[in-house]
N, C-alpha and C positions, 0 to 999 in steps of 0.2 A: 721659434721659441716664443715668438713675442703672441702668436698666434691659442698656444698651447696657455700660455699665461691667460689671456682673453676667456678662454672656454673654462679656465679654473673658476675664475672669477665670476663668469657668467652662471655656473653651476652653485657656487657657492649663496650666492644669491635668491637663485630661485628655491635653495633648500632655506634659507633664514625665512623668508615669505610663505616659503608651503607648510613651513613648522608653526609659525604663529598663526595659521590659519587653523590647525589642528587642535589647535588649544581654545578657541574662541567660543564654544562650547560651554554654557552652563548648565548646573545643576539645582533641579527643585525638589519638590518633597518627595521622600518616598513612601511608595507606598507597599504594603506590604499582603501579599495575597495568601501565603504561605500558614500552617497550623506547627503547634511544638511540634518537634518529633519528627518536623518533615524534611522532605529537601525545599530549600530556598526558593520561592518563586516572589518577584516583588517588581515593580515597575518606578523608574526615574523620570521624573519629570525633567526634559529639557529645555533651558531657558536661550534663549540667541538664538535659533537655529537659522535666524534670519533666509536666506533662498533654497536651503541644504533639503535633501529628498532623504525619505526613511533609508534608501536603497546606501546614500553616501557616508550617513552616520555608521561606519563600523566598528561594535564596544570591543574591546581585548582587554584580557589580565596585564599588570603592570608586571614588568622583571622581579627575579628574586632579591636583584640588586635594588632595583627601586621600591619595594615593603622594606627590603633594609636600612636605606636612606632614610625611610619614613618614621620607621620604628613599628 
């Protein structure tokens, strides 16, 4: 038991560190390459990326839950 507890804990941990790791990520200008009428093409400048390689940055859409949270 006491074992099982240990590994909870140890897990729980490395998720609170690997998640403020994921967020440390800022945002700069955008710019915007796209014409009316088009589909969307625009580039975010990233600000922090401090030792991170193009390969590790990967964007995703946010939840339908989280546009919702947002408004």
């Amino acid at each position: 038991m006491v074992q099982v507890r240990k590994l909870v804990l140890a897990i729980a941990a490395a998720s609170a560190l690997s998640s403020g790791m994921a967020q440390a990520l800022g945002l700069g200008e955008l710019t915007l390459k796209s014409t009316p009428n088009q589909p969307l093409v625009a580039e975010i400048e990233l600000l922090d990326v401090q030792q991170l390689t193009a390969a590790e940055v990967v964007p995703s859409l946010a939840s339908p839950d989280d546009f919702a949270k947002a408004g």
